[in-house]
Structures are given as structure tokens and as C-alpha cells.
C-alpha positions as CSV (number, residue, x, y, z in Angstrom):
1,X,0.0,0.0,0.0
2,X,2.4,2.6,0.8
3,X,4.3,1.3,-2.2
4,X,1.7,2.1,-4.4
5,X,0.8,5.3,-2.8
6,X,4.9,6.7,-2.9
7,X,4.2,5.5,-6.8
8,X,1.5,7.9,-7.2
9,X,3.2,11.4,-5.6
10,X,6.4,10.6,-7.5
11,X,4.3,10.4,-11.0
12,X,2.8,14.1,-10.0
13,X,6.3,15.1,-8.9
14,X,7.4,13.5,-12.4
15,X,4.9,15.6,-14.2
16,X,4.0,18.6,-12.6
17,X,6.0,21.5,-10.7
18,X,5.5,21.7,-7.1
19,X,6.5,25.5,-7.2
20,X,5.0,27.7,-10.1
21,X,8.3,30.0,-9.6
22,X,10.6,27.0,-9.3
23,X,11.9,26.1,-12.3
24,X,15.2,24.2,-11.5
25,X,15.1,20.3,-12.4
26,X,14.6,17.9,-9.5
27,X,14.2,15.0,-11.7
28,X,17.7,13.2,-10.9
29,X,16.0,13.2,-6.8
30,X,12.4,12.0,-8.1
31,X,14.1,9.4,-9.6
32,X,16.2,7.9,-7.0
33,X,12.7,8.3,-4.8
34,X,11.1,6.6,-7.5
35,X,13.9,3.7,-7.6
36,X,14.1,3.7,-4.0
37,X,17.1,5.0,-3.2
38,X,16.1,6.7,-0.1
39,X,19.0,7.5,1.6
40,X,20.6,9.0,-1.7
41,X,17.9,11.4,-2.3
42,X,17.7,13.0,1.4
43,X,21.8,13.4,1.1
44,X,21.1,15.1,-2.3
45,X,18.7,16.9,-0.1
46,X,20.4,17.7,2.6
47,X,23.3,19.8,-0.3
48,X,20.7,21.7,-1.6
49,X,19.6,22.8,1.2
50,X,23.0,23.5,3.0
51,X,22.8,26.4,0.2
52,X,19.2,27.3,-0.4
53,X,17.4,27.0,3.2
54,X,14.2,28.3,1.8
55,X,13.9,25.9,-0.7
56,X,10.0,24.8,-0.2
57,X,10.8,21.8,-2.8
58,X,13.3,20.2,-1.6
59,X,12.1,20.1,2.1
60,X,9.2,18.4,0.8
61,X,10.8,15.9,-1.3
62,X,13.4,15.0,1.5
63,X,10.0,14.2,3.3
64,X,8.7,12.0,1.1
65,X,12.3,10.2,0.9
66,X,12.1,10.5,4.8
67,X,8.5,8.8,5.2
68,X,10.5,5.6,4.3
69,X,13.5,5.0,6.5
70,X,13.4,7.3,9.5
71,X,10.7,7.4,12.2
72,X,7.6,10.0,11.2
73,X,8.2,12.7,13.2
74,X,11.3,13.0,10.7
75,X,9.8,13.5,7.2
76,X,6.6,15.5,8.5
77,X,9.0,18.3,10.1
78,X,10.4,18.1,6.5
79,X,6.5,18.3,5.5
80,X,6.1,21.4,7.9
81,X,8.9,23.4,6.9
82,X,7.5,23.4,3.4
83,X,4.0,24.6,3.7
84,X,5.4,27.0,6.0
85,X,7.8,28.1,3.1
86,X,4.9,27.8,0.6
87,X,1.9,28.3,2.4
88,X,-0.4,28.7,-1.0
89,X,0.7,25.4,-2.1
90,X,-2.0,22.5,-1.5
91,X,0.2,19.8,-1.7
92,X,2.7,20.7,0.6
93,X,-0.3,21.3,3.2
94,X,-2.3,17.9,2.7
95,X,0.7,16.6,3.2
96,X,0.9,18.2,6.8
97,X,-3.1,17.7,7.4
98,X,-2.3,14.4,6.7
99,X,0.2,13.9,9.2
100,X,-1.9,15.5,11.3
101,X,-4.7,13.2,11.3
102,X,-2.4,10.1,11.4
103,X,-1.1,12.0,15.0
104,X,-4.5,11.7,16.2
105,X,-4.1,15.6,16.3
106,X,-7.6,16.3,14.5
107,X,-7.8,20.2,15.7
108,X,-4.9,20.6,13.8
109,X,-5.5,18.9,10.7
110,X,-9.5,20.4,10.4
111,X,-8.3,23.8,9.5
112,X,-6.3,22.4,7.1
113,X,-8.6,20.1,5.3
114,X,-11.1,22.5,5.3
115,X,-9.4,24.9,3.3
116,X,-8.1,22.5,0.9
117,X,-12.1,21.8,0.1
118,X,-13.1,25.0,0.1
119,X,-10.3,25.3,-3.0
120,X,-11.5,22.3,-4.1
121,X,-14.5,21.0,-3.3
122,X,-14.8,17.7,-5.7
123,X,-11.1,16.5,-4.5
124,X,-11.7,13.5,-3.3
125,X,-8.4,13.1,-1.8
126,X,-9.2,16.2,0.6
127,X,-12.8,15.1,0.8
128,X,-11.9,11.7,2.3
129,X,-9.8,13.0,5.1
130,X,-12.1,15.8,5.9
131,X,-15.2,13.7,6.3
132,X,-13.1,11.2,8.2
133,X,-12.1,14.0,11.0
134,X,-16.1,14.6,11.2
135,X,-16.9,11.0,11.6
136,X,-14.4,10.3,14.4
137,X,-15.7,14.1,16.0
138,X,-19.5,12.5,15.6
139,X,-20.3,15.3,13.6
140,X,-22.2,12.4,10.8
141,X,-24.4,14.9,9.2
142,X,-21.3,17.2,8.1
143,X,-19.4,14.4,6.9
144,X,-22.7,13.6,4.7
145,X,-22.8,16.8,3.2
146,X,-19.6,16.3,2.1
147,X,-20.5,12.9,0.4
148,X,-23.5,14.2,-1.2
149,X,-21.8,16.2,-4.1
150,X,-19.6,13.1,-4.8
151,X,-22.8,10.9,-4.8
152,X,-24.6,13.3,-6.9
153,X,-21.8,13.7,-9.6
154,X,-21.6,9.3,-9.4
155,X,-24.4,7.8,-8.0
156,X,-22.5,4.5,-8.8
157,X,-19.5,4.7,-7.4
158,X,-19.2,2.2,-4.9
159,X,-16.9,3.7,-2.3
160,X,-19.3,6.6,-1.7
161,X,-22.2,4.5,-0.6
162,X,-20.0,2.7,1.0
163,X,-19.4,5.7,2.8
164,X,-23.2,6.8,3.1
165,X,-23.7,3.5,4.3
166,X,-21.1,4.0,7.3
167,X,-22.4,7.4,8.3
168,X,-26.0,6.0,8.3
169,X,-24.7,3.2,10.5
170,X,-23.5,5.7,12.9
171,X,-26.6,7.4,13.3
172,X,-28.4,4.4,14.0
173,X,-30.2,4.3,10.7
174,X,-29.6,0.6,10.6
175,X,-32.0,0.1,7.5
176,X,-30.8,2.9,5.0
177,X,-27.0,1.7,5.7
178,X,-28.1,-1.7,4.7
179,X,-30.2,0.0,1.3
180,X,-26.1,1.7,0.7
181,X,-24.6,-1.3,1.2
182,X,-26.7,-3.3,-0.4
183,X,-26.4,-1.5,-3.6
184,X,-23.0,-1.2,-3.1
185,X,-22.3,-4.6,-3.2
186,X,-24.4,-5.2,-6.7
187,X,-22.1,-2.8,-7.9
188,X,-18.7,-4.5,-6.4
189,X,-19.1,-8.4,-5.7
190,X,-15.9,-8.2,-4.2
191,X,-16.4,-5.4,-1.8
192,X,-16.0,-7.4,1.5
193,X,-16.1,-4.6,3.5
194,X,-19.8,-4.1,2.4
195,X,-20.4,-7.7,3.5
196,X,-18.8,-7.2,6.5
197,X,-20.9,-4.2,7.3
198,X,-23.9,-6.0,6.3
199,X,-23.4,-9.1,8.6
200,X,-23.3,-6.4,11.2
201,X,-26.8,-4.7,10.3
202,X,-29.3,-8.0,9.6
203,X,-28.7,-9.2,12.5
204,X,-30.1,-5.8,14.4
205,X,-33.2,-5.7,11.5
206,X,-34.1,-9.3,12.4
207,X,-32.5,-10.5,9.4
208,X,-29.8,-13.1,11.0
209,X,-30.4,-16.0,8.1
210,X,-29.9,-12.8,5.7
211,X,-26.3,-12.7,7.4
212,X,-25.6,-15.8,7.7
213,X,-26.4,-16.6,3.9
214,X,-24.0,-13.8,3.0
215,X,-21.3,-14.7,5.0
216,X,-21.7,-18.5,3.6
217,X,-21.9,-17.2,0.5
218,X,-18.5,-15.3,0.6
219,X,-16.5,-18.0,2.9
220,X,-17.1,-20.2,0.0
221,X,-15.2,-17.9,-2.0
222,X,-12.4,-17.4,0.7
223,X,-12.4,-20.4,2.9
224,X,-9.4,-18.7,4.9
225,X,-10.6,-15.4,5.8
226,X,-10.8,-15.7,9.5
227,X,-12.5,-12.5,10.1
228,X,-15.9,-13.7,7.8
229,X,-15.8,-17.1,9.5
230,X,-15.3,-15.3,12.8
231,X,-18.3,-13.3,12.5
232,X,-20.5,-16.3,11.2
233,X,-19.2,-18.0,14.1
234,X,-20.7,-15.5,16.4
235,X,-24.0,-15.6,15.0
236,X,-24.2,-19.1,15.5
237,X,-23.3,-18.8,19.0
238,X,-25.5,-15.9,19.8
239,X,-28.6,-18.1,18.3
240,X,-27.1,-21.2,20.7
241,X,-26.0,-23.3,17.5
242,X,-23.0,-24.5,19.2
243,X,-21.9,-27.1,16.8
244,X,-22.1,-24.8,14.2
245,X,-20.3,-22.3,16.1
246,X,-17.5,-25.2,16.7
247,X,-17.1,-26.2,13.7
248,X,-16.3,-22.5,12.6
249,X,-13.8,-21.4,15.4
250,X,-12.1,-24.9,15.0
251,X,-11.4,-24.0,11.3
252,X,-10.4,-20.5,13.3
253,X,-8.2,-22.4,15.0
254,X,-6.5,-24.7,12.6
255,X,-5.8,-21.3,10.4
256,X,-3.3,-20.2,12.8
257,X,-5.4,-17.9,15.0
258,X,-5.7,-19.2,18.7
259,X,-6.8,-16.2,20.2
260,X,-8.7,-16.4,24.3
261,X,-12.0,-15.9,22.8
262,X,-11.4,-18.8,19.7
263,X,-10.3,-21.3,22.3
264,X,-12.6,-20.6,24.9
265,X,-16.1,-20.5,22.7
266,X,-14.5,-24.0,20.8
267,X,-13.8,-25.6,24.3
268,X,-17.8,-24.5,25.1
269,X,-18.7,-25.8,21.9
270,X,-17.5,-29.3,22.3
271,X,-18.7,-29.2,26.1
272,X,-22.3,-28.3,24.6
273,X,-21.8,-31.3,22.5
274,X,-21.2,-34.0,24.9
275,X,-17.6,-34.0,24.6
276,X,-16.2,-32.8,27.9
277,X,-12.8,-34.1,27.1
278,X,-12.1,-32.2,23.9
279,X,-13.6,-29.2,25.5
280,X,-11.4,-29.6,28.3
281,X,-8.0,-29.5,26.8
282,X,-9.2,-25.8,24.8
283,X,-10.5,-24.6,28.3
284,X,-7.6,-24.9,29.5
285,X,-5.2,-23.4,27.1
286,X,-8.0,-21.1,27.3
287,X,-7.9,-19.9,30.9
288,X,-3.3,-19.7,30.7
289,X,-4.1,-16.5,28.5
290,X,-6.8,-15.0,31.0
291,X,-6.8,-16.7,34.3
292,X,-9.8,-13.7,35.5
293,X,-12.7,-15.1,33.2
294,X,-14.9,-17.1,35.3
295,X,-17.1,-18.1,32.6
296,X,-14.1,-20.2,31.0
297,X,-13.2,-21.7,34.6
298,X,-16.9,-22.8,35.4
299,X,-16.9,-24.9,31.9
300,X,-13.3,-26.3,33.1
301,X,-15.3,-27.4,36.1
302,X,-18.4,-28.7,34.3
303,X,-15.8,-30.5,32.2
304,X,-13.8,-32.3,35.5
305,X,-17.2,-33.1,36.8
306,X,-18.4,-34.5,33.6
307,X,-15.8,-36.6,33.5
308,X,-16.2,-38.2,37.4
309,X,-12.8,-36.2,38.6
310,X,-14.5,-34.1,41.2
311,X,-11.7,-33.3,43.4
312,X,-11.0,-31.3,40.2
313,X,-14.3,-30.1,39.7
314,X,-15.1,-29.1,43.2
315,X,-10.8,-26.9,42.8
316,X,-12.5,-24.9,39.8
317,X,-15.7,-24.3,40.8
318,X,-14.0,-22.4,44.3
319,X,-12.0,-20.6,41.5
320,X,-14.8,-19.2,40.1
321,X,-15.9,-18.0,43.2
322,X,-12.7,-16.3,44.2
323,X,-13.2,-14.5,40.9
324,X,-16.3,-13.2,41.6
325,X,-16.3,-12.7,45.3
326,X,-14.6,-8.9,44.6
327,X,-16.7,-8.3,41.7
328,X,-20.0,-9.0,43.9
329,X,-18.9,-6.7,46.7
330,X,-18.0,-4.4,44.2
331,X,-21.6,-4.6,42.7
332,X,-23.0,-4.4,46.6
333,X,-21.6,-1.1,46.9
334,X,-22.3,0.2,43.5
335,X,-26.0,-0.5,43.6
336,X,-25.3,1.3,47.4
337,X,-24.3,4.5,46.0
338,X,-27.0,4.2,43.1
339,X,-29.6,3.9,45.8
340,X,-28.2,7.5,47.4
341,X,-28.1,9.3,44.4
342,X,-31.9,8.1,44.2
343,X,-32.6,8.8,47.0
344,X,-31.2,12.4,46.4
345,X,-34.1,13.4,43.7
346,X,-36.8,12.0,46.0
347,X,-37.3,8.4,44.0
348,X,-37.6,6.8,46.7
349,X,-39.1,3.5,45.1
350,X,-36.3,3.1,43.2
351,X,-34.0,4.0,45.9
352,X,-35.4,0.9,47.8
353,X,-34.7,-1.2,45.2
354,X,-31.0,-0.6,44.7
355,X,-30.8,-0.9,48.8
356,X,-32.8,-4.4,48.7
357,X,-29.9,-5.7,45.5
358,X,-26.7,-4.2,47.9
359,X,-28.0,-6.4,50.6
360,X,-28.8,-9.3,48.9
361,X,-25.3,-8.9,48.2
362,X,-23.4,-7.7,50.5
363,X,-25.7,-9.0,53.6
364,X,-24.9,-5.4,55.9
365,X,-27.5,-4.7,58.4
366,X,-26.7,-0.9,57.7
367,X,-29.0,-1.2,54.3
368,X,-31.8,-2.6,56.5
369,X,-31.5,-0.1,58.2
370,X,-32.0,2.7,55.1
371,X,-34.8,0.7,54.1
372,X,-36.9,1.1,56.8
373,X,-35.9,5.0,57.2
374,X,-36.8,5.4,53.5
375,X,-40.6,3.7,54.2
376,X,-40.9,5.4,57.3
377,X,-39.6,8.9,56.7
378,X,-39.8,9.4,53.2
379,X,-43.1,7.0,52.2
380,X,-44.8,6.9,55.1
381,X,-45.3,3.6,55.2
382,X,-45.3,2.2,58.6
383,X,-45.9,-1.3,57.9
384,X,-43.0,-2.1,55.8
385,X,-40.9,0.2,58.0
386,X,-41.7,-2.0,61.0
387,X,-40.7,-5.1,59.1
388,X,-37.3,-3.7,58.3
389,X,-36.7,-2.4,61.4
390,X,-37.3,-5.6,62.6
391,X,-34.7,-7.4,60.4
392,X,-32.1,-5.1,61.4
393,X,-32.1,-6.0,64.9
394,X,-32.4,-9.5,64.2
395,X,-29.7,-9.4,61.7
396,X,-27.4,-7.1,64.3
397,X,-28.0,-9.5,66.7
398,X,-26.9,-12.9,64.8
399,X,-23.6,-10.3,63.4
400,X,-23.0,-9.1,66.8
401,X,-20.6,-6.4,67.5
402,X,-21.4,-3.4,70.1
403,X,-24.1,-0.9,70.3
404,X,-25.1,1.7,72.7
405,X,-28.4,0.7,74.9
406,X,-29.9,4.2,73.9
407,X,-29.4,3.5,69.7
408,X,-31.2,0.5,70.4
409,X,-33.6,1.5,72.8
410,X,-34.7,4.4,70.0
411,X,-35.2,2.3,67.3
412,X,-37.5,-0.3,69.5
413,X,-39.0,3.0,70.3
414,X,-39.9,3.7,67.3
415,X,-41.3,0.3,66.3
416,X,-43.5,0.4,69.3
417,X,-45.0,4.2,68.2
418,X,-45.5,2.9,64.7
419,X,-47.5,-0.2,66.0
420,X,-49.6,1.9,68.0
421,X,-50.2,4.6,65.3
422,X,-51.4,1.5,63.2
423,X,-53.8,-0.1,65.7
424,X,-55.3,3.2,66.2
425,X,-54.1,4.0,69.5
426,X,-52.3,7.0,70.7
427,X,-48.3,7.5,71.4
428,X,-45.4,9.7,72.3
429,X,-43.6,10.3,69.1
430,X,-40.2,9.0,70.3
431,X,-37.9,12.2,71.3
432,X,-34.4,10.4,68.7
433,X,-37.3,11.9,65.6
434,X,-37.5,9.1,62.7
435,X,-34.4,9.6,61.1
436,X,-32.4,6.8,63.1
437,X,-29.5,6.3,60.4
438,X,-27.9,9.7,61.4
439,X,-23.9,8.3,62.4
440,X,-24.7,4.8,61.2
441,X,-21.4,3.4,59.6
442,X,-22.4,1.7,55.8
């Protein structure tokens, strides 16, 4: 590729003046670029411009000899030091825009880009890069308005609705991406980028046999292309068509690619199909490239116990349980702080319900204890308040640990007055107020 892109600036250099007011002959340098004699051409460089500083050409053609033996930052200073010599000239600066954008530097390379389209607005070259800095900004719509004068001049040309496609995808337009890609395929049978974009879409529109069929389709055609058999492999194990699925990450396999993901979904496969011992020997592979997935060390375990070696079984199974045990704490407190920040804008309801999944996992008394303030305080709902305030001493109780007789006393206080305010009867309110979680540790 950047063989045959080198191939194409030389021929301009060849055939066109960089510099309207340079007329001296560079063609002994475009030639030793063009034969790929690097090293000569930036020394030839290099004595020019020990003489002539200024020289806008030469900096630029030392960058292009540059781009091919010495890191990047190299030939685009070479790249810089001609536009800034020759600002007017729109080589020179898509060369820096360029450069630019391959930085990641965007901010610096819009500027640019836009004023190369604004000189020339059906330039592909400049249109491309442009509308690629928009897409990675999310700014879809302006990178579509740059395609639409391109697709209006060559309503055919598949690399634009390639591109419509792509910006349609992005804006969720899942259908009219499909319509682009669709015709763009017609257009180029070979355009397995369109295919690959399609076996994305169908399955979203409902359309997974659609997918499938057009990934067969092409596979045929290129039984080695490990993304296309990747991606039909994922359908199949999304739609729980393990054997399928097998059958395509084994070929996965066997091509050289033993990537986590390959080894572990085979290794499932072949559990899923009776065959704990093949499955078994991929799992485990599987797991020596990420020991942290637990999903991968619960099949090893299915697979030890499958096979009547349950010492084994019962070793992975308490792995999987290490794994977790963070992540479920981790969860418990999330769901915790969830709950507060609901609390916070009065949705109380839902606050509850973030409370009720922390303790289910994390088992602290203290979110018993919010509970029943939230009903009581906040809902008014003595009943359920009651109950929780119930649990909490229960569940204090079977903890243990210390509390003051007077923290107690105020919260059996307060179930009594909210028993009595039920039945009907008069009572005290109890002097601690309701709000009984003021200094409790969470």
C-alpha cells in the first residue's frame, strides 16, 4: 500500500511542478525516490539545502524520501517546513493535514482540510480526510454533506455509498445503511467490506439467516478469511448453534489464530456437545491467557465433573468463586451509592430497590437499616418500616458487635409508636425523631 501510494506522488512530482516559480530540475531526486534510493535522495537533499534553506521543494521531497527509512516525526517536520515556506501550495499542506490526522491531532489537521475543500471542493483526496475527521468528532451529518456532491456527480461509485452506508450506521439508521450497502455490493461483488458491514446490520433488522447466507456465501469464496468465519461464528453462538459455532472457530483455529475468545467458545462448543474431554483440553489453554474469566473456569469445572474427577471439579468451581467474590462486593456497593443518588431526587421507590440488590449482596444490616428509614420517613409507610426495622435488629443481633443501649432503645422506640399509630391507639412520638441512620457506619 504505501508502495503504491509513494508511486502515485512521485508520478505528479514527475509531471507537474510543485512550485510555479521554481523552475530548477529535481528529476535526478524524483528518480532515486522513485527507484528507491532513499538514503541518496535525502543526502542530495540535505546539499541543496546547505545552500538554499528556503527551498519549499526540496524540504518536501526529503519528506517524502524520509517517510520511508526514518521514524515519522522525521519527514513530517520536513513536510512542515515546506508549507510553511509555501503556504499557497495545497500539496505541501495535505501533506501536513495528513500527518496530522495520522497524530490523532484532529484540531490541527480540520483547518487544514477545510481549506483545501473549500479550493477544491470535488477532491476526493481532501474530501476523504475531511469527512473522516467529522466522523471520528461525531459530527455524521457534516461528513454527509460532504459525500452528497460526490454521490450526486456518481451515483454508482461504490466507495461513496460505502461511505453513506457507514455514516447511516452511525446514526443508528440501521435500514438505509443496509439499502447503501446493499447497492454497493451489486455494484462491487468483491467489496468485503460491504459484507462485513452487512453481517453487522441484519442481525439488528431481524434478518440473522440474511447474514448468515451472505457470510456462507463469501466464505465459499475465501475459505481462509478468519474475520468472515469469525463473524459467522458468532452468530451461531448468539442463536445457541454450538456445533455450528464449533465447527467455525475450529477452522479458526487450525488457520493459525488461537486467540482467548477462539479457544474458549470451541472448548464450550465441544462441552455443549457431549464432549467434555475435547472441550477440556481448549479450556484450559484457554484460561493460561486469561486466568480472570470465570465463565471459561466454570466450563473447566463442568468439564472435570463431567468426567467423574470431582476433586477437580469441586478446585474450579472455588476458583470461580474467588473471581467473583470482589466483583459482587464491588456490585453491593455500586448498587449502594445508586440507591443514594436516588434517594437524592426523592425516587424513593427506586432507591429501595438498589438498597434491597446491595444487601442481597453484601448481607450489611446498615441497608436494613435505610430501608426502613426510607418507608418510614420518606413514604410513610409504617408497615413495611416495621418489618425492616425488625430485620435489622435481628440481623445485628446474629452479626454481633457493640451498640449503645440508647441507639437500640430508639429504634424499638420507634417500632412500638408505629405499632400503635397502626392499631389506632395514641403515642409519644419517640424524642431520637425518625431519622435513626444519622452516624450509622455503611
Amino acid at each position: 500500500m504505501k508502495r503504491t501510494v509513494l508511486l502515485l506522488v512521485i508520478s505528479v512530482l514527475l509531471h507537474l511542478k510543485t512550485d510555479a516559480q521554481d523552475d530548477r530540475d529535481y528529476s535526478g531526486i524524483d528518480k532515486m525516490i522513485l527507484y528507491g534510493d532513499y538514503k541518496a535522495a535525502i543526502d542530495s537533499c540535505r546539499m541543496i539545502l546547505d545552500s538554499d534553506i528556503t527551498n519549499a521543494a526540496i524540504w518536501y521531497r526529503m519528506g517524502i524520501a524520509s517517510q520511508n527509512i526514518l521514524p515519522d516525526t522525521g519527514s513530517f517536520n520536513c513536510f512542515v517546513k515546506a508549507m510553511k515556506l509555501k503556504p499557497e501550495n495545497n500539496l505541501y499542506k495535505f501533506s501536513v493535514a495528513k500527518g496530522y490526522y495520522n497524530k490523532g491531532r484532529n484540531n490541527r489537521a480540520k483547518p487544514l482540510l477545510r481549506e483545501l475543500c473549500e479550493s477544491d471542493s470535488l477532491n476526493w483526496d481532501y474530501a476523504y480526510y475531511l469527512s473522516s475527521v467529522y466522523m471520528d468528532e461525531g459530527m455524521v451529518e457534516k461528513a454527509l454533506e460532504i459525500y452528497k456532491p460526490f454521490y450526486n456527480q456518481n451515483p454508482e461509485n461504490y466507495v461513496i455509498l460505502d461511505k453513506i452506508g457507514f455514516a447511516n450506521l452511525r446514526k443508528g439508521n440501521f435500514e438505509t445503511a443496509v439499502t447503501y450497502y446493499e447497492r454497493s455490493l451489486k455494484i462491487n461483488p468483491e467489496n468485503t467490506d460491504a459484507v462485513r458491514n452487512l453481517s453487522f446490520l441484519y442481525p439488528y433488522l431481524q434478518k440473522t439467516d440474511s447474514a448468515l447466507t451472505l457470510l456462507s456465501k463469501y466464505i465459499d469464496r475465501d475459505s481462509e478469511d478468519i474475520d468472515l468465519i469469525a463473524r459467522r461464528a458468532t452468530i451461531y453462538y448468539s442463536k445457541n448453534y454450538f456445533k455450528r459455532a464449533l465447527n467455525d472457530y475450529l477452522k479458526i483455529l487450525t488457520l493459525g489464530d488461537s486467540s482467548f475468545l477462539y479457544l474458549k467458545r470451541a472448548g464450550i462448543g465441544y462441552v455443549n456437545n457431549l464432549q467434555p474431554k475435547q472441550g477440556l483440553n481448549l479450556l484450559l489453554k484457554a484460561t493460561l491467557i486469561d486466568t480472570a474469566d470465570y465463565e471459561t473456569v466454570d466450563y473447566i469445572a463442568q468439564c472435570y465433573f463431567r468426567l467423574d474427577q470431582l476433586d477437580k471439579s469441586i478446585i474450579y468451581y472455588q476458583k470461580v468463586v474467588d473471581i467473583l467474590n470482589p466483583i459482587a462486593k464491588q456490585l453491593g456497593i455500586t448498587h449502594l451509592n445508586l440507591g443514594q443518588k436516588k434517594q437524592t431526587l426523592k425516587n424513593h421507590e427506586m432507591a429501595i430497590e438498589s438498597y434491597v440488590r446491595s444487601y442481597e449482596l453484601t448481607h450489611n444490616p446498615s441497608l436494613l437499616m435505610l430501608i426502613a428509614n426510607v418507608y418510614d420517613e420518606s413514604l410513610q409507610d409504617a408497615q413495611r418500616a416495621i418489618v425492616y426495622y425488625r430485620q435489622y435488629l435481628s440481623a445485628i443481633k446474629e452479626q454481633g458487635g457493640t451498640f449503645t443501649s440508647g441507639y437500640l432503645n430508639s429504634i424499638k422506640s420507634r417500632i412500638e409508636y408505629l405499632e400503635k399509630k397502626q392499631s389506632g391507639k395514641p403515642a409519644p412520638i419517640p424524642k431520637s425523631g425518625t431519622n435513626l441512620t444519622e452516624g450509622m457506619m455503611i
